[in-house]
N, C-alpha and C positions, 0 to 999 in steps of 0.2 A: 293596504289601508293603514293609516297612522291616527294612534288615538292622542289627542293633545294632553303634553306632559305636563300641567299647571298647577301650581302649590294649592292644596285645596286651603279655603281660608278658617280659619279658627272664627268661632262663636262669635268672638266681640267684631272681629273684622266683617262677620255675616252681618250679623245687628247692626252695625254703622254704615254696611251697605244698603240694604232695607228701610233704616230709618233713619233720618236725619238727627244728627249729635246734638242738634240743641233739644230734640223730641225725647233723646236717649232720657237723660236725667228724669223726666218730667211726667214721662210714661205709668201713668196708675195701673195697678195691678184691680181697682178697686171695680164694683159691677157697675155692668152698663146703664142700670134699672135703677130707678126708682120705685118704691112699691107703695101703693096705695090701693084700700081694699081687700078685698080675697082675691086676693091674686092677678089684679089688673095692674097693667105694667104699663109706665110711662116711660116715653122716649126721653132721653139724656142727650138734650143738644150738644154738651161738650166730647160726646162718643166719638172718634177719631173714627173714620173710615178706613176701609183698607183698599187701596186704588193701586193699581200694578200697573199705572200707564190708565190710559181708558176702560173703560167693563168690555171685557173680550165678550160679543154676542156671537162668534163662533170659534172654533176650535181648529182651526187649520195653522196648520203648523210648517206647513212647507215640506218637501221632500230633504231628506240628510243629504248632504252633499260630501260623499266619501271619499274624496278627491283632495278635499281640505281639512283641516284640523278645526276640532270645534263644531259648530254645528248650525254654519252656515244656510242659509236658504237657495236654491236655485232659482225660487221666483224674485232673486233679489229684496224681498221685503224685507225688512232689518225688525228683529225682535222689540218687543215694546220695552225697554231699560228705564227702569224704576229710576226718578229723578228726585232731586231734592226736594223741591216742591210737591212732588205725588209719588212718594213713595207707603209702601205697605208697613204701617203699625202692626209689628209681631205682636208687640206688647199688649194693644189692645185685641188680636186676634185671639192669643191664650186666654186672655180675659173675658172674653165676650162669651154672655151664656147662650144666648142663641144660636150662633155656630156650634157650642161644644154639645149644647143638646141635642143638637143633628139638624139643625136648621129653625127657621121660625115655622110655629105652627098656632099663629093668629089668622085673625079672618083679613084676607081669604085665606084658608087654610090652606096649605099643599100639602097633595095627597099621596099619600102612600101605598104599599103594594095594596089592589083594592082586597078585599075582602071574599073568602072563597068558602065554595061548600065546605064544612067541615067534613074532618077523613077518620077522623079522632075525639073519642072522648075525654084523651085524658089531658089533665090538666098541664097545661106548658112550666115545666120544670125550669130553675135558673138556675147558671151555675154555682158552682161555689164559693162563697166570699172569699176576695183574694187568692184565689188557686191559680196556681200560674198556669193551668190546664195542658200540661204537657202533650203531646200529642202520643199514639200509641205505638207508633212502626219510627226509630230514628234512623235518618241516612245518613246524611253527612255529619251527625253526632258532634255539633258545633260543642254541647257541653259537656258530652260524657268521654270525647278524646283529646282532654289537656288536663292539667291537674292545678289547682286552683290553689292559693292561701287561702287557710282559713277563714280569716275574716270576708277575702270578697266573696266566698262562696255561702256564706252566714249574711251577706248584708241581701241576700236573695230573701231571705226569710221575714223579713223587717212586717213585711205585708200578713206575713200567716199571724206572726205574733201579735197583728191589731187586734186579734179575734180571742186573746187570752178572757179569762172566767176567772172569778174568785167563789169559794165555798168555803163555809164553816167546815172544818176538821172532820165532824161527824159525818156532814151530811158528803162531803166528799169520800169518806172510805164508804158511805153506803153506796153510794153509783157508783164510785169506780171498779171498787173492789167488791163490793156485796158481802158487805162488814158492818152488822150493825155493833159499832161499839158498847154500847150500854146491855146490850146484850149477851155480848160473849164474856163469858165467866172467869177467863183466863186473868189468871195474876201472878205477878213476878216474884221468882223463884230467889232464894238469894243465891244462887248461882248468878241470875242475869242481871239482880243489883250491884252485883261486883262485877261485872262487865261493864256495866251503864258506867259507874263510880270507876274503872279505868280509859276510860274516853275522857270523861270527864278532870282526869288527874292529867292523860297527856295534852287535853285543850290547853290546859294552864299551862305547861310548862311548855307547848312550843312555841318559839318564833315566828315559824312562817311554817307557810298550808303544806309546804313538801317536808315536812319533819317524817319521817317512816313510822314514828312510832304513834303519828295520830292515825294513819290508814290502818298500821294493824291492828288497834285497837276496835276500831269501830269493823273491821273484819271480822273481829271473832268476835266481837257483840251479834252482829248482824246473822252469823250462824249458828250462834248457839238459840237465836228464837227460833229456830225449825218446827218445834214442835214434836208433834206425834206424826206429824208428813212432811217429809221434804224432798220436794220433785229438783230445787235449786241448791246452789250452792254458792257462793258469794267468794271473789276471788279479787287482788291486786292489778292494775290493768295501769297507772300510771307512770310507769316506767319506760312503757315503748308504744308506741302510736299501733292503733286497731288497722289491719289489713283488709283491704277488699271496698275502700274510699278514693274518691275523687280527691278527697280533704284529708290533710293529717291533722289525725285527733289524738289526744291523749286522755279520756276519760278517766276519774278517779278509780272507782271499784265498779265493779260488774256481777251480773250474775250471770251463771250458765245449769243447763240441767246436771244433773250433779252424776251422771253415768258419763258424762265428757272426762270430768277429773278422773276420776276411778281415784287413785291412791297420792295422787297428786299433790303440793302443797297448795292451797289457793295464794297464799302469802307472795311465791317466786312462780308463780304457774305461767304469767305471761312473759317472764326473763330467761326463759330457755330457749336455747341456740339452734334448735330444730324442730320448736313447737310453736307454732304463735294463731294466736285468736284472731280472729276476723268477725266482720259485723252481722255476718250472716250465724253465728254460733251463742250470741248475744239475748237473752231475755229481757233485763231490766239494767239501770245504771242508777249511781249516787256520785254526784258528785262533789267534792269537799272544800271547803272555803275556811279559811283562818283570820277574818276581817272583822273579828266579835261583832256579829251579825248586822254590818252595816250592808250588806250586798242580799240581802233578805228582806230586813223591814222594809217595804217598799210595797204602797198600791200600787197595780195597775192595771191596764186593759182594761173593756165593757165594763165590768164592775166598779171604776175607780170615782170616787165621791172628791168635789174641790169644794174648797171654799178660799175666801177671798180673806188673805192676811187683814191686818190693821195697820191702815198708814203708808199700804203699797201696792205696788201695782200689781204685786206677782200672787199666785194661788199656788195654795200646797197642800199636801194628800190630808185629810183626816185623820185623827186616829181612829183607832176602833180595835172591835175587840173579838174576841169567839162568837160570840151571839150573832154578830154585823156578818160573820164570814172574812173580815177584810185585815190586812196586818197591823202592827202599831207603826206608826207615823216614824219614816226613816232619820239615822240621826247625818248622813248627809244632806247638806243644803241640792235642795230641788233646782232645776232651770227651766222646767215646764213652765209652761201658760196656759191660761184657757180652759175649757171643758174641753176633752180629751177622750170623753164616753162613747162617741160614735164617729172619730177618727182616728186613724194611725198619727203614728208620733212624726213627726218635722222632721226632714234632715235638713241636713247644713247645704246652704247656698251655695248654687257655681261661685268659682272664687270671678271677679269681673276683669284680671288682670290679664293682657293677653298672655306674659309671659307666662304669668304663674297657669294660666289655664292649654298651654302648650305643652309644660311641663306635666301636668296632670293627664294630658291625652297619653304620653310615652309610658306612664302610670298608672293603668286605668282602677286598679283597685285604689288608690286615692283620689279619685274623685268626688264620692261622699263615703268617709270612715265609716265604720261598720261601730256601733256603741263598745265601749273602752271597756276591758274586760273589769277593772275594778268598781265598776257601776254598777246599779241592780241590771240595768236596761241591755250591758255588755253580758252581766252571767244569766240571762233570757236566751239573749241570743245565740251564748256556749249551748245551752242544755238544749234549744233547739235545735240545731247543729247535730247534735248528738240522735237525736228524735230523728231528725230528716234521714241521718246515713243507718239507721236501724229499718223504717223504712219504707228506705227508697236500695239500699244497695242488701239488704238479707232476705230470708226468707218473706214470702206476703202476709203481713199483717194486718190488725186492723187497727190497733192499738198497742201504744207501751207505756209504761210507768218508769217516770224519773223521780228522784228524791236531790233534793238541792239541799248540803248541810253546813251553816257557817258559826263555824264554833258552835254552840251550843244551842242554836235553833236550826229546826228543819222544818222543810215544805214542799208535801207531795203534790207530783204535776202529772199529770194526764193527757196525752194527747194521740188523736186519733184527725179521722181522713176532713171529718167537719169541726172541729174546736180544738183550743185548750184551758185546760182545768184546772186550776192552781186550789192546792190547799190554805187555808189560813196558816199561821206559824205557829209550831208547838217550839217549846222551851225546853231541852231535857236535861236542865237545873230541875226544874219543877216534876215532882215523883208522879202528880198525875199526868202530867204529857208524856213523860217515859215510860206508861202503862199503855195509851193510845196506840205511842209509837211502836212500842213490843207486837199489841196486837195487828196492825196494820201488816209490819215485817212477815208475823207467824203464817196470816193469812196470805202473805203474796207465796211463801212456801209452800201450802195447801190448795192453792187455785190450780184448775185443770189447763190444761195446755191453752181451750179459747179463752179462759180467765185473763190469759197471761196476754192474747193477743195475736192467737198464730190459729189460721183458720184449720179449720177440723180435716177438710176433705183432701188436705194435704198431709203425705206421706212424706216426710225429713227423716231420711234416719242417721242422716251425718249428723244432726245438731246433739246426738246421742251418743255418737260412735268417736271416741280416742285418734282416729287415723285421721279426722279431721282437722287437728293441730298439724299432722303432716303436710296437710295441703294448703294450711294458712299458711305455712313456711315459703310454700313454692310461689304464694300469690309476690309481686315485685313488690318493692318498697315504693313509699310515695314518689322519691327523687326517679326513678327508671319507672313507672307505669308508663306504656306506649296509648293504654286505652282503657278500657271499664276492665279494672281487674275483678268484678263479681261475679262475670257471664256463666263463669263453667260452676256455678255452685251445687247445681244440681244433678251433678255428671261425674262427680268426684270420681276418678278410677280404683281406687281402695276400697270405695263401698260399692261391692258388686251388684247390690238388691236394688242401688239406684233411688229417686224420686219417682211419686206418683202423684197424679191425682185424679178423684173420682167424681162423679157429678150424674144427674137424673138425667136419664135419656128416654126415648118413645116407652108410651105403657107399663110405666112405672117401674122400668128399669135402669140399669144405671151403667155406667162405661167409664172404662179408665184408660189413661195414658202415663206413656211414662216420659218424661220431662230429661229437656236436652239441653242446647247452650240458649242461655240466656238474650235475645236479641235487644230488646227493647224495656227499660225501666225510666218512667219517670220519676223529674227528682222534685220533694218536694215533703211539706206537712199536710197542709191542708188543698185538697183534692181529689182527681180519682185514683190514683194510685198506682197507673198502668202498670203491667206486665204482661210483654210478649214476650212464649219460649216457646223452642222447637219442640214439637212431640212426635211420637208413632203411638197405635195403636197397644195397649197393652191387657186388655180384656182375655179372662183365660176362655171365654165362650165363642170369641170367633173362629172361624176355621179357618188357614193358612189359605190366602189368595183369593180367598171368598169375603173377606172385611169389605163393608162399602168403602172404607176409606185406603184400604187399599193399594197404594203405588201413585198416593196423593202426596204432595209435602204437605206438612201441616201446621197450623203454629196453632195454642191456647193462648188467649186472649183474656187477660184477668184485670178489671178495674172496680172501683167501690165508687159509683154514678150513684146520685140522686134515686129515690124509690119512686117517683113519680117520670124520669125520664123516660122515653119510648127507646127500647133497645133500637140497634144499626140493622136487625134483621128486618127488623120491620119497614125499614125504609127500603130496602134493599129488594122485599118482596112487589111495594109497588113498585120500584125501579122496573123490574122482570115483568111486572103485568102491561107496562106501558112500552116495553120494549119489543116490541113487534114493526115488521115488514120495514119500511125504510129504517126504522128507529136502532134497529138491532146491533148496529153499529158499537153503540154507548158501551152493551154488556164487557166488550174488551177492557173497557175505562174504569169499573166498577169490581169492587171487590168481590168475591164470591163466598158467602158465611153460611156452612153447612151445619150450625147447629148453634142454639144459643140456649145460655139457663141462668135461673138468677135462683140467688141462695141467701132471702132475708137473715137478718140476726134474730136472737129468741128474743122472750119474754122479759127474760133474769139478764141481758147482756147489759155494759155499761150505757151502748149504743141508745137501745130501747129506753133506758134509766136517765139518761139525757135529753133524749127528744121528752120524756112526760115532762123533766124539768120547766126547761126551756122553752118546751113549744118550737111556733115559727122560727124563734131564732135561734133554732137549730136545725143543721140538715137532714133526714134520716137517710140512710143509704142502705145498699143492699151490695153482695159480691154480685158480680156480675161475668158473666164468661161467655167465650162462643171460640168454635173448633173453626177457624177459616184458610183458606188457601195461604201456601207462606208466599211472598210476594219479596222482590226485589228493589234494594234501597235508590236513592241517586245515585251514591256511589259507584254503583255496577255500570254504570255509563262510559262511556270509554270517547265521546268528542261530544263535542260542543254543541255539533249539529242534533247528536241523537237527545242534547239536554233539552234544546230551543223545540224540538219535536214533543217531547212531552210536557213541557212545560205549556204548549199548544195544547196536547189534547184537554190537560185539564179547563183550561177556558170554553173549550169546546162541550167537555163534558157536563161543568159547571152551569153552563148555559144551559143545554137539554133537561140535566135535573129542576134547575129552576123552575121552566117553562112547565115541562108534562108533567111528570108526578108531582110538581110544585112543595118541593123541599129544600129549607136552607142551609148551606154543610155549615157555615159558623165557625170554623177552624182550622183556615186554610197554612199550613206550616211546612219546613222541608221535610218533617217526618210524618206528616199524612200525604206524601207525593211520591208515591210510589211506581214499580217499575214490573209490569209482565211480559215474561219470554212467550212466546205463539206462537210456533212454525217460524221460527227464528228471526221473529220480528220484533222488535221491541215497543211495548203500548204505555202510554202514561196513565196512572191508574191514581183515582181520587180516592183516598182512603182515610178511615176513621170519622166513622157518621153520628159516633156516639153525644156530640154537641148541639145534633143536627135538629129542625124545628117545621113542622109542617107550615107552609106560610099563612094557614087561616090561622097559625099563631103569633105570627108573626109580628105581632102591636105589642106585643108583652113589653111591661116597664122593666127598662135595665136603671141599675145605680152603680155607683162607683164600687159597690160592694158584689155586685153582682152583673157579671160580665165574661163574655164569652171569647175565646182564643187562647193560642197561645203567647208570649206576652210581647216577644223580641218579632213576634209578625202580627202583631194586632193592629188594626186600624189607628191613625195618630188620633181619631175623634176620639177612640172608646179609651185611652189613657186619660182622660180629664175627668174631674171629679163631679163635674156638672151632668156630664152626657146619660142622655137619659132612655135611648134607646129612637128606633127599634134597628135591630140590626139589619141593615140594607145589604142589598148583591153586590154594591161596591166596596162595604167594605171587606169582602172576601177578596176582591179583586186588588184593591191596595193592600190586603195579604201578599197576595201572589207576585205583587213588585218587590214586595221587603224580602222572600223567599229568593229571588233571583239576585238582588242585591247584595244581599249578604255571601250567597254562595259568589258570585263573580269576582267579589273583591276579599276574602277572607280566603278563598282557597284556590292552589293553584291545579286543582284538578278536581274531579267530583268527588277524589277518597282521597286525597290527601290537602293536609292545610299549608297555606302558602308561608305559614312564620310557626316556629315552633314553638315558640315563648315571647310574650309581650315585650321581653327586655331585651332579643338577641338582636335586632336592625336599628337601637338605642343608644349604646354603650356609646358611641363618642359623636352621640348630635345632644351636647351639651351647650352650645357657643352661644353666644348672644344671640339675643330676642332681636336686635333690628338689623345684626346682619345677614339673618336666614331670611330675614322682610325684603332685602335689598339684593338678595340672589335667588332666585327663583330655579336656576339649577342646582342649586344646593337641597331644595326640599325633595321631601322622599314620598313616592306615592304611598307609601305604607301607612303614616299618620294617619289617611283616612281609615282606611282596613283595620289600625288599632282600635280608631275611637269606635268603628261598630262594633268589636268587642263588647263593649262597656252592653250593649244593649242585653246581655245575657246576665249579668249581675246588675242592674239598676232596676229600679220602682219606676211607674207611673208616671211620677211629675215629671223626671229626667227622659221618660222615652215620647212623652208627650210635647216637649219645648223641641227634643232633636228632632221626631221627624216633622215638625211643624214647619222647621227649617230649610229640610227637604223640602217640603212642598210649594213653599212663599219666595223662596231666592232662585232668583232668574239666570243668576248665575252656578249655582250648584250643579256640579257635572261630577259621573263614578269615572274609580280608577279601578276599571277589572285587572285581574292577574293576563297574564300574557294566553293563557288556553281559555279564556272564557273573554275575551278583547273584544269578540265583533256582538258580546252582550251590547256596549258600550250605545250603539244607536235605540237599541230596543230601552232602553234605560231615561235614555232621553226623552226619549217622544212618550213614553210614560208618565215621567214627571212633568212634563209639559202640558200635558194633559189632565193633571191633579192640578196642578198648578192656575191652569186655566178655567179649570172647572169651581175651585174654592174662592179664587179670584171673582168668577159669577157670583158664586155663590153668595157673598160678602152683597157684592154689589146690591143685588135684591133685597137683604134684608134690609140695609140699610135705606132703599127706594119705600120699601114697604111701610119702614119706621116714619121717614118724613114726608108720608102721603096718604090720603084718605083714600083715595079712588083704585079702585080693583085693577090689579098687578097683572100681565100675565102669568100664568102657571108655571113653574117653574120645578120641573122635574129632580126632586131632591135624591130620587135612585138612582140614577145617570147622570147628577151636577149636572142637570139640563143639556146632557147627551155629550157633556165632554170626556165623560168618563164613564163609558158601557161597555157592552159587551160588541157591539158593534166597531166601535174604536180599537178596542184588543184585538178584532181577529183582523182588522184595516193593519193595525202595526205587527202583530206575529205572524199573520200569515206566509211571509219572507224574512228568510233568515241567512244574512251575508249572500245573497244573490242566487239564493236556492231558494222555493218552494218548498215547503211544507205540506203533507197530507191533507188534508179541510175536508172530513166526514160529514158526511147525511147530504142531500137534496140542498139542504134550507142555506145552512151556508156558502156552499157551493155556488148556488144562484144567488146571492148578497154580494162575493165575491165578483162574480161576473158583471153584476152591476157596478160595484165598487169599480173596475178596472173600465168602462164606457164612461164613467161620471170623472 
């Protein structure tokens, strides 16, 4: 079989395919609607259609004909080829809020999954704003095995930091820290006025923010507020990039427990030749800025207040003052617009040029700049950065405290798994801000370990222990990292006592393990925070071979979900009840969770101190844990046959859940697609239900802030800003095409990736733009495999235009790597099938808009049956001229019909 070797076309060349060049120009971005009323919607004559040929009323696609290149029909019927005259408006497809809200749902209404006994009282949890909801088990580790620039791995964050707070100084060390200012007695010493007054002598006299003698001064300011407690120690950390990162970072100063130093200089502590820190040894950061405070004054985020200049078009932040919470008015010129209170910030437009947008595919981190570090907007994005690999790569946290200082103002920031916090700006020219600031310091010295952010029931004793510099040494430098250099952080071989942790088990007793390689972290600020790691039993009351768990593998399972979310056991429970006599089948497909606990935050936590704030617009959460089977990643797959095999069962499984115990998983990704060995057979297994939604919940309003998946396998609908829910079974299922997609063309096996580095199949396809146009053996299949990179570091708007693209061009075809090649038909008749299905879709609403008279029904679960579950097992049931498995009765017999019809 030969897979046709065709230059895949760049954006502009899709767009000019799709829509005619004189529509290109002309194409409003603007709504479909006109609005009059509360809420009654008038149809907009001038709305462009989206026509792909004729309204396909069925879905037959013809048999692949593997004989030829491309994707020929045998019944000879020629594909319908979008023409000048009737070709499909992208432009207005992105735009139209009817589609992106998931279809029209005017009278007659179309109806959704119908409505079912309730199973549950509790209330349907949403996820987290902005969280890129990583999934809990990674396989093929598309982002944790390559190592990233800076900035593109910081332009991930753009979305967490919509969600920044502003507070008054006070009211922020009382929630964060549980400091009421005005209360505590503490006053400065002239010891620490001559500290303050030597910060303040090298502000003046340096040039630029790397002067040595501005960090060490605000060093030994920062340690001599100890106090009468000092759990920390404040040490030099910008000399050489932190270990145990995806990302090279170089943070200003840091803090660590002060039994790490023992006798240590903090001043040269991270510049020694056989000691080096890593992110897991890390309590708190400052980082320092010499831009007399232009990268500070600065609103922004939910909090940020505009009004409108005089005599211009443009709006710019307010001032304001301690009482408002909010900073003084920056003195660089703004390029914001607009009100900005309940949306993320703009990025910068595809460039429209083919060259220059060729160029940028070979490039993927320039295709939207991540904000320019000398901006306020770029040092957000630093310190979150910094937040994200605290963590996402150390120990589990719940929360850490950054200090941002430039020149002579500072601004504490706060961030945990549902917000961030920003302080207003102290001045410390000004004696009473340098009293604030003293106190705030004293008490981060005096705060108990959960103060600081590091959950109680865990046992570190490396973040304490001296030998742990030893083994930051052995972690690889950024340049030679092969994979997650943090996995083994809890296995350290120098500290023989190990990691622990402990959690309430049956009759109010409690069970501990002891903690192994790290398998699974996701990465991220705002979310749940996963962490998978190996464990064994480590309880001193069991008896040797008598443990129930016993000669199980086992992994702990640590995330910070929503307090109102229904744990995975509980789904897992009806799973088991409904899994009887024919049905039993599933339980192979299904993960098995022998124990689950959740462990709220107190009274006095920042957490608790937040939600009173805030209210609904904030998430409250809880830890959350459960002891489950350790399960096997994609990777472990060793052909192609045994991927397209479970890649099967999940549809298969998928299906059954849906149907019997009527549960939505919500979060279909490569690392909830798991793999169990059983009598040496290999089972595809649906894993991570933690997303997951009973379908009498199923109507629950989604918004562009709250939304479920993971982000680079999410539905193209639920990336637009309009979509408004509810999440349907299809779109797990156009999960599970983005899932195979990515892995067939990004990697040339299931454990190893097919390009090492974006820039290595690069270096000399520099040549002109129209003569790589006018040679078609000159293009490289890789270009494509590059540009889905980008999906792992881009937002929303970008992954909502690409795979839009995917779904609308009739010409779009993959280029699998050579071991995942005979993907290449299952790819097709997927897309063809999305394609035909939204194609419908369009058409209806359109029918609907310009007609009074009652529509047929038109099944918005299954795009009116072009895209079911029916469809998938028609297409996976064969794979390259082999058979597939096909479990239970039910489909069995569908199948046998399928094959008579």
């Amino acid at each position: 079989m030969s897979i046709p070797h065709t230059r895949s076309r760049t954006r502009k060349e899709t767009l000019a395919h799709v829509i005619p060049p004189e529509r290109l120009a002309s194409s409003s971005p603007e709504s479909s609607h006109l609005y009059r009323g509360a809420g009654e919607a008038v149809p907009d004559p001038s709305f462009s259609t989206l026509p792909g040929g004729p309204i396909v009323e069925n879905d037959d696609i013809g048999h692949l004909d593997t004989a030829n290149s491309g994707f020929q029909r045998k019944d000879n019927a020629t594909p319908t080829q979008p023409s000048s005259g009737n070709a499909p408006n992208i432009q207005a497809y992105l735009s139209d809020t009817e589609i992106t809200r998931g279809g029209s749902e005017k009278v007659p209404p179309v109806p959704v999954t119908p409505e079912r006994k309730a199973v549950t009282d509790s209330t349907p949890a949403k996820s987290t704003p902005h969280s890129n909801h990583s999934s809990s088990f990674s396989s093929t580790a598309l982002l944790n095995d390559r190592q990233y620039k800076v900035d593109e791995a910081n332009k991930y964050l753009i979305g967490d930091l919509a969600n920044v707070r502003t507070l008054p100084v006070k009211e922020w060390s009382l929630l964060s820290l549980n400091l009421d200012v005005d209360k505590d007695t503490y006053r400065l010493t002239e010891k620490v006025k001559k500290k303050f007054q030597n910060y303040l002598n090298a502000e003046t006299k340096a040039k630029r923010e790397t002067d040595p003698e501005l960090y060490n001064s605000l060093v030994a300011l920062l340690n001599e507020l100890k106090g009468n407690s000092r759990n920390i120690v404040f040490y030099r950390q910008d000399v050489v990039p932190v270990r145990g990162s995806p990302v090279k970072q170089k943070p200003d100063i840091g803090a660590v427990f002060k039994e790490l130093i023992e006798s240590r200089d903090p001043l040269v502590l991270a510049q020694a030749s056989d000691e080096k820190i890593f992110w897991g040894l890390i309590i708190l950061l400052l980082e320092v800025k010499h831009e007399k405070g232009k990268l500070i004054r600065d609103d922004f985020g939910l909090d940020a207040k505009w009004k409108k200049a005089k005599n211009s078009g443009k709006k710019r932040v307010e001032g304001a003052d301690e009482a408002s919470g909010r900073a003084p008015k920056a003195n660089s010129k703004s390029k914001s617009a607009g009100d900005i209170s309940n949306v993320p910030p703009k990025l910068k437009s595809m460039p429209v040029s083919t060259k220059e947008y060729r160029k940028k595919q070979k490039d993927t981190q320039n295709i939207w700049p991540a904000p320019d570090r000398n901006t306020p907007e770029g040092v957000r994005t630093q310190t979150g950065g910094y937040a994200c690999d605290i963590l996402s790569t150390g120990v589990l946290r719940s929360h850490v405290h950054i200090f941002l200082v430039d020149s002579t103002l500072v601004r504490g920031i706060f961030y945990d798994h549902s917000t961030i916090v920003e302080s207003a700006v102290l001045n410390l020219e000004n004696e009473g801000d340098q009293l604030i600031f003293a106190k705030m310091i004293k008490q981060l010295h005096a705060l108990p370990p959960a103060g600081l952010g590091l959950v109680q029931n865990l046992e570190a004793p490396f973040m304490k222990n001296p030998a742990s510099l030893k083994y930051g040494q052995t972690l690889p430098e950024f340049e030679k990292a092969e994979g997650p250099p943090s996995n083994e952080i809890f296995q350290i071989k120098e500290i023989k006592e190990g990691c622990k942790f402990s959690f309430p088990y049956k009759n109010g007793t409690t069970r501990t393990v002891k903690l192994k390689r790290v398998l699974f972290r996701s990465r991220g600020i705002i979310g749940r925070g996963t962490i998978v790691v190996q464990v064994v039993c480590a309880c001193t009351h069991c008896v040797p071979n008598q443990c129930d768990w016993s000669g199980k593998k086992l992994v702990l399972k640590l995330s910070f979900p929503s307090k109102t979310r229904v744990p995975e056991q509980a789904f897992m429970d009806r799973c088991k009840e409904k899994a009887k006599g024919d049905h039993v089948w599933v339980l192979n497909h299904l993960p098995h969770v022998y124990w689950t606990f959740d462990l709220p935050f107190d009274q006095c936590s920042p957490q608790a101190n937040f939600k009173e704030k805030f209210g609904d617009k904030y998430e409250m959460r809880l830890l959350r844990g459960s002891i489950q089977e350790e399960l096997q990643p994609l990777s472990s797959l060793e052909t192609a046959l045994e991927c397209a095999q479970v890649f099967y069962d999940i549809v298969q499984c998928h299906h059954w859940v849906h149907t019997y115990p009527q549960i939505l998983h919500r979060d279909i990704s490569d690392g909830n697609i798991m793999v169990r060995v059983k009598d040496g057979k290999k089972y595809g297994v649906l894993n991570d239900w933690d997303l997951a939604i009973w379908l009498n919940e199923g109507d629950g309003i989604s918004t562009s802030q709250f939304r479920t998946g993971t982000r680079p396998y999410m539905a193209h609908e639920q990336h637009s800003p309009s979509w408004r829910g509810p999440h349907r079974y299809r779109h797990d299922l156009e999960s599970l095409f983005y899932v195979i997609l990515l892995l067939a063309t990004l990697f040339s096996s299931p454990s190893e990736r097919a390009y090492k580095s974006l820039d290595e199949d690069h270096d000399d396809d520099e040549d002109d733009d129209d003569e790589d146009d006018d040679n078609e053996k000159d293009a490289k299949p890789s270009e494509t495999s590059y540009h889905y990179q980008t999906w792992f570091t881009q937002g929303d708007d970008f992954l909502y235009k690409d795979k839009a693209l995917i779904m609308l061009d009739l010409s779009w075809q993959p280029i699998p790597t050579q071991f995942f090649r005979d993907f290449f038909h299952w790819l097709m008749r997927l897309q063809h099938s999305l394609n035909a299905g939204f194609v419908a879709l369009k058409g209806h609403i359109v029918r609907q808009r310009d007609t009074l008279r009652q529509l047929p029904h038109f099944d918005n679960d299954t795009l009116d049956s072009h895209f079911s579950y029916d469809r998938l097992v028609s297409i996976m049931h064969q794979f390259s001229e082999e058979k597939l498995e096909t479990h239970g009765r039910e489909w069995q017999g569908k199948l046998r019909e399928f094959q008579k019809n």
